[in-house]
Backbone as a printed PyTorch tensor [residue, N CA C, xyz], in Angstrom:
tensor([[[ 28.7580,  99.3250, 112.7180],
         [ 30.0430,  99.9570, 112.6200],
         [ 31.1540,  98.9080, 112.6410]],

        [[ 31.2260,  97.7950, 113.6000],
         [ 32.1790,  96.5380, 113.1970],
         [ 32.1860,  96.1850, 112.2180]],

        [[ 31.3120,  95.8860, 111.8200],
         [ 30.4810,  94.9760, 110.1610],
         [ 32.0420,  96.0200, 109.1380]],

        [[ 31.7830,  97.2730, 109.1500],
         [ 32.0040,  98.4750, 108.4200],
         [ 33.6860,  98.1220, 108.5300]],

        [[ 34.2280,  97.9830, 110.3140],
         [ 35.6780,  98.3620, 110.6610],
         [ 36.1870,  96.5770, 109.7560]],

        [[ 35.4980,  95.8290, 110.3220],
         [ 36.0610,  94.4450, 110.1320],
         [ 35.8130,  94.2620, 108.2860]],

        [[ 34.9200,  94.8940, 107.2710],
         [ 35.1530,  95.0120, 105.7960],
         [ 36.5740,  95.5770, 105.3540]],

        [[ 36.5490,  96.5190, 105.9740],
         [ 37.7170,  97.1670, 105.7930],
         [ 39.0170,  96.4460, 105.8420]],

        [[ 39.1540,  96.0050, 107.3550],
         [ 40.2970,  95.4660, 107.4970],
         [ 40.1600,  93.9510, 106.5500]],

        [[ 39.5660,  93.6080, 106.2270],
         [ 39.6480,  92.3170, 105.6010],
         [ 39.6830,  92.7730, 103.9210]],

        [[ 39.1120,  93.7840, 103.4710],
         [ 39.7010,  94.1980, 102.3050],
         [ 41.2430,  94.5710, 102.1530]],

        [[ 41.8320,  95.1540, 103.3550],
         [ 43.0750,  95.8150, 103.2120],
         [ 44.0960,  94.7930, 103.4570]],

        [[ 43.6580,  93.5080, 104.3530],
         [ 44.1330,  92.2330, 104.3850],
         [ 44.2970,  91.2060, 103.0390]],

        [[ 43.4690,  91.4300, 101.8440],
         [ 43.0980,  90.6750, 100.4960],
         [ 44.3120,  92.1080, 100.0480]],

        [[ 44.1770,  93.1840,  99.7550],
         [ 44.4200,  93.7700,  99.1070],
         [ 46.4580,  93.2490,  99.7530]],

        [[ 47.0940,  93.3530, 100.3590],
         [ 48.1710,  93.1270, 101.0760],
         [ 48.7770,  91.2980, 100.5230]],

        [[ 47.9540,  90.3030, 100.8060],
         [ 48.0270,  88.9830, 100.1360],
         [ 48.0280,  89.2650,  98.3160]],

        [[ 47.0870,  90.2550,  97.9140],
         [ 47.5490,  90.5080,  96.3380],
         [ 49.0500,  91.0870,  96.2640]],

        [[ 48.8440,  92.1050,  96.6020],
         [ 50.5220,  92.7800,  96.4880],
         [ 51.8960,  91.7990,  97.0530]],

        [[ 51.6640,  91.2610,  97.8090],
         [ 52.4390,  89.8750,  98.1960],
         [ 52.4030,  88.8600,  96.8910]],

        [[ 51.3130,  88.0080,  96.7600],
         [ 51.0310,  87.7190,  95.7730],
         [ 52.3290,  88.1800,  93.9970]],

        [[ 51.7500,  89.2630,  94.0860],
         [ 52.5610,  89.9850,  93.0010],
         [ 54.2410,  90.0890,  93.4620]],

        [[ 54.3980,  90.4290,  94.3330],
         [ 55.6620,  90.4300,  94.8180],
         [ 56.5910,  89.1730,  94.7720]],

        [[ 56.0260,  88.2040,  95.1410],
         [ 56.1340,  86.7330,  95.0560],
         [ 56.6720,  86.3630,  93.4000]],

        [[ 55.5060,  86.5800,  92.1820],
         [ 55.8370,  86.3730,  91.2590],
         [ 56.7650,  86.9420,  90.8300]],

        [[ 56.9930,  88.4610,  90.2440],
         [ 58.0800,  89.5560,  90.0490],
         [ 59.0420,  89.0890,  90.4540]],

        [[ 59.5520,  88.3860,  92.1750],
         [ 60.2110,  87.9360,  92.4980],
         [ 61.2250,  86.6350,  91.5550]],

        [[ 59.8430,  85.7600,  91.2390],
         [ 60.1120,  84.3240,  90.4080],
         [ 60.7580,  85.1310,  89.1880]],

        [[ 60.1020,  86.0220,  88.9130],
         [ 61.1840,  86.4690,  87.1930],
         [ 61.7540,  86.9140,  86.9790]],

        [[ 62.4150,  87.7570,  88.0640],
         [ 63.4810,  87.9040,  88.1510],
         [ 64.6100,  87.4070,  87.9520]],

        [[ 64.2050,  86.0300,  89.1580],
         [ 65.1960,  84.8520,  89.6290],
         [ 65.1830,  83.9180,  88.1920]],

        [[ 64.4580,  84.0230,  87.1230],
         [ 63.9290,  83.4010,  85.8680],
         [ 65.3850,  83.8040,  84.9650]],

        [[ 65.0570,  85.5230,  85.2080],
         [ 65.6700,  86.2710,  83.8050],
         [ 67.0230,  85.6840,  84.4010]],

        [[ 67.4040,  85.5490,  85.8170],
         [ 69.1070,  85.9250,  86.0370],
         [ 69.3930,  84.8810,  85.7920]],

        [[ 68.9180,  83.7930,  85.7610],
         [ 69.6140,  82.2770,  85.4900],
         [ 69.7010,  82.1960,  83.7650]],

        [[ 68.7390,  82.8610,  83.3280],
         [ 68.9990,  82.7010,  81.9230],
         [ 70.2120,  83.3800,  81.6580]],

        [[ 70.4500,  84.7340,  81.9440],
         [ 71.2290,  85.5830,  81.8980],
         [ 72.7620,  84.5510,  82.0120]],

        [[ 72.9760,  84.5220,  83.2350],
         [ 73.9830,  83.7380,  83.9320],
         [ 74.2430,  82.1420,  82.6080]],

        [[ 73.1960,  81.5420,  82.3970],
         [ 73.4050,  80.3260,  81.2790],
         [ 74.1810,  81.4320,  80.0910]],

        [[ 73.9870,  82.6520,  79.4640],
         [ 73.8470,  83.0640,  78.6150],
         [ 75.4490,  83.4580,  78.8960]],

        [[ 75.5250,  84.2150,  79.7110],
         [ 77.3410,  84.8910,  80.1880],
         [ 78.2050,  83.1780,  79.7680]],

        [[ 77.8530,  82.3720,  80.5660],
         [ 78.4690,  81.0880,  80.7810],
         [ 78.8060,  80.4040,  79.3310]],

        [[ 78.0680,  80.5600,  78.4310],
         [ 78.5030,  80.0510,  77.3210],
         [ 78.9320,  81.0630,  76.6210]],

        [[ 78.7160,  81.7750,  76.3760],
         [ 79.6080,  82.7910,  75.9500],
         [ 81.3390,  83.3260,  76.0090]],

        [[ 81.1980,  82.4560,  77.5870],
         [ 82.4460,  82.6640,  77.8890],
         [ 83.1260,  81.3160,  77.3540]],

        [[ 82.5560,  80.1700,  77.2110],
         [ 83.0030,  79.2580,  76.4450],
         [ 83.3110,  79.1240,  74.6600]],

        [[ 82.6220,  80.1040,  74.6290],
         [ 83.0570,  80.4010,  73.0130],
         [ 84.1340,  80.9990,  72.9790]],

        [[ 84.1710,  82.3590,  73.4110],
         [ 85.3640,  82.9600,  73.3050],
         [ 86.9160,  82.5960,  74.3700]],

        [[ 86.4380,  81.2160,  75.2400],
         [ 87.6730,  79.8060,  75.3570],
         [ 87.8480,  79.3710,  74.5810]],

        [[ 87.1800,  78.7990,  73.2950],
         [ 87.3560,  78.2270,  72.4370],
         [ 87.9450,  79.0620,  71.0730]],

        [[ 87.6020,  80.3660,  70.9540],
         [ 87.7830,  81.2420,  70.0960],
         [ 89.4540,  81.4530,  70.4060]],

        [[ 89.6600,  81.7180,  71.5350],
         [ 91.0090,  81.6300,  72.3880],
         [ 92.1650,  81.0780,  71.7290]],

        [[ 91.8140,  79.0080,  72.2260],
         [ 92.2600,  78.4950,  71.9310],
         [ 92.5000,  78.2660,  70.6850]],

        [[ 91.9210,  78.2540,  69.4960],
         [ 92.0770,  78.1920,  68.3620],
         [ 93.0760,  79.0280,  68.2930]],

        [[ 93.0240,  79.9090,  68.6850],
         [ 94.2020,  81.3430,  68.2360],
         [ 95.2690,  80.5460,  67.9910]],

        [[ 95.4750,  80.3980,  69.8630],
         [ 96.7150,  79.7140,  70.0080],
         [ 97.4600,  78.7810,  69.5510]],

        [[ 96.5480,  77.4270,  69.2400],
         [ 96.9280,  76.8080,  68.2880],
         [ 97.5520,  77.1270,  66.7800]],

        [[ 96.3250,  78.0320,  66.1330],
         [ 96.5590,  78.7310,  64.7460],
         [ 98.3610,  79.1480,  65.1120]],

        [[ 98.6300,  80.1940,  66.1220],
         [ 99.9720,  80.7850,  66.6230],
         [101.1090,  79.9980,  66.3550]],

        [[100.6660,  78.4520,  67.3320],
         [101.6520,  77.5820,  67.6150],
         [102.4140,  77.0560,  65.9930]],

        [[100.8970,  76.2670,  65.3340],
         [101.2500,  75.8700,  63.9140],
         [102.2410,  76.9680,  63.4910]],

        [[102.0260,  77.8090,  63.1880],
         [102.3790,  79.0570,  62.3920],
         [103.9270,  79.3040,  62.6590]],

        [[104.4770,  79.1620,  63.8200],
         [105.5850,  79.3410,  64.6950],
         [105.9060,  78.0310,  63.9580]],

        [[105.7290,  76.6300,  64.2610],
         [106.4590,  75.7420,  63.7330],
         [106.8560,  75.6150,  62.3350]],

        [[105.9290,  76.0790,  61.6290],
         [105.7990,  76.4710,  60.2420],
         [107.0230,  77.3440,  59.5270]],

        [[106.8920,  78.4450,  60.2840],
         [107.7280,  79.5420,  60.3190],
         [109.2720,  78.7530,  61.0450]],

        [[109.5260,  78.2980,  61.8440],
         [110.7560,  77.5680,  62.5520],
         [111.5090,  76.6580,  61.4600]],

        [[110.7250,  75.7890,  60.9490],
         [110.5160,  74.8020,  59.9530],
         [111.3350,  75.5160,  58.6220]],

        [[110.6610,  76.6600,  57.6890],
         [110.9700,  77.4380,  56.8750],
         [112.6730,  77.7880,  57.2500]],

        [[112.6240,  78.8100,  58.4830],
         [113.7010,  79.2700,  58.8020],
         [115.3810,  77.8970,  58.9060]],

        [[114.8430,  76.8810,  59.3040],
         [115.7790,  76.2330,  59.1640],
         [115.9740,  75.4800,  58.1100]],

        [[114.7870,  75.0940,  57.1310],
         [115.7150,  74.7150,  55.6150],
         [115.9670,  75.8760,  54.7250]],

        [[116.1100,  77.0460,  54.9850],
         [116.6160,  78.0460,  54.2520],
         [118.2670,  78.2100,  54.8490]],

        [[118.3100,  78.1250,  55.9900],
         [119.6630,  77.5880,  56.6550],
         [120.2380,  76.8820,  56.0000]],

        [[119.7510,  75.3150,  56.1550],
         [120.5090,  74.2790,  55.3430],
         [120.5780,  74.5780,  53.9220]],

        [[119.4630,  75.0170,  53.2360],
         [119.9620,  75.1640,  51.9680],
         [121.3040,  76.1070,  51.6530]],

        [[121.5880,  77.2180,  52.3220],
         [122.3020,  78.1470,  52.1210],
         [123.9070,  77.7930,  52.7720]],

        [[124.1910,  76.8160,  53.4710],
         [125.0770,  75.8010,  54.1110],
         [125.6220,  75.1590,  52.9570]],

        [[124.4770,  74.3520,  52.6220],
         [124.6940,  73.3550,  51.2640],
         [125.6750,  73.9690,  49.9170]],

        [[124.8680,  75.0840,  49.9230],
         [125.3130,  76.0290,  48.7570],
         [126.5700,  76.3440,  49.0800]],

        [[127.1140,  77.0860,  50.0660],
         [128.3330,  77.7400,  50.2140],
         [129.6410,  75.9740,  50.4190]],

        [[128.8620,  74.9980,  50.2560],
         [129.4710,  73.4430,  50.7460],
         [129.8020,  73.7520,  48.6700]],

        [[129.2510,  73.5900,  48.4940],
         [128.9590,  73.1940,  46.8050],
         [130.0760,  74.3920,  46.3810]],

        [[129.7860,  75.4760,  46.8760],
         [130.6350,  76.6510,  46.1450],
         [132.2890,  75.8660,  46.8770]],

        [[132.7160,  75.7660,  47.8130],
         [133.9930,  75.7740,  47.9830],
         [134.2510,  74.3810,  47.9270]],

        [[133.6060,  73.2350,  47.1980],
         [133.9750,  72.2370,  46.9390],
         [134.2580,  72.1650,  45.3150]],

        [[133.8380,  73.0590,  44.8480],
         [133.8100,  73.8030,  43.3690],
         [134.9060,  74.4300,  43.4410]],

        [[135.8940,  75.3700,  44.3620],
         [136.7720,  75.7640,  44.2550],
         [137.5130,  75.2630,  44.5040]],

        [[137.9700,  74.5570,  45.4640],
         [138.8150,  73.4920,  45.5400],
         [139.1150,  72.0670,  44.4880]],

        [[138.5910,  71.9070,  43.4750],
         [138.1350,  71.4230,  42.4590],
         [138.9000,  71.7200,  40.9950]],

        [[138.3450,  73.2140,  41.3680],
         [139.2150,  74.1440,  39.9530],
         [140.3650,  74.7670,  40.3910]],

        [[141.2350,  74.4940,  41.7440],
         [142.6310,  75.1190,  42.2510],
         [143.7080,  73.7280,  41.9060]],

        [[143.0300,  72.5200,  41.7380],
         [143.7080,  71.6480,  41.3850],
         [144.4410,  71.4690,  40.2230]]])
């Protein structure tokens, strides 16, 4: 009957080190998937920093571009009204 109690408990002891065992690993891939995961968020978020920045830049150019435009349409239209009343003053003589 020991022989019988002590099989037992030493099966249910193997069987407990398996499920541990398993627990252990499951554990590891977990801890596997989340670091990949986590690498995966992490650059991602560096793309769309970079996706970002480009904007901004693209923005900035565009603004100077646009600034640029806006003020030789100024001067030209300065120039012109210079030309028109130097033209009239010209032909009042």
């Amino acid at each position: 009957m020991k022989k019988i109690i002590m099989l037992a408990v030493a099966m249910a002891f193997s069987t407990a080190l398996v499920s541990a065992q398993d627990t252990k690993e499951k554990a590891k891939e977990t801890a596997q998937q989340a670091k990949e995961t986590t690498k995966a968020a992490g650059k991602k978020i560096g793309r769309e920093a970079d996706k970002a920045g480009d904007k901004v830049s693209k923005a900035a150019k565009n603004t100077k571009e646009d600034v640029k435009d806006g003020t030789d349409k100024a001067l030209n239209k300065a120039d012109r009204k210079m030309k028109k009343a130097e033209r009239k003053m010209n032909n009042s003589k």
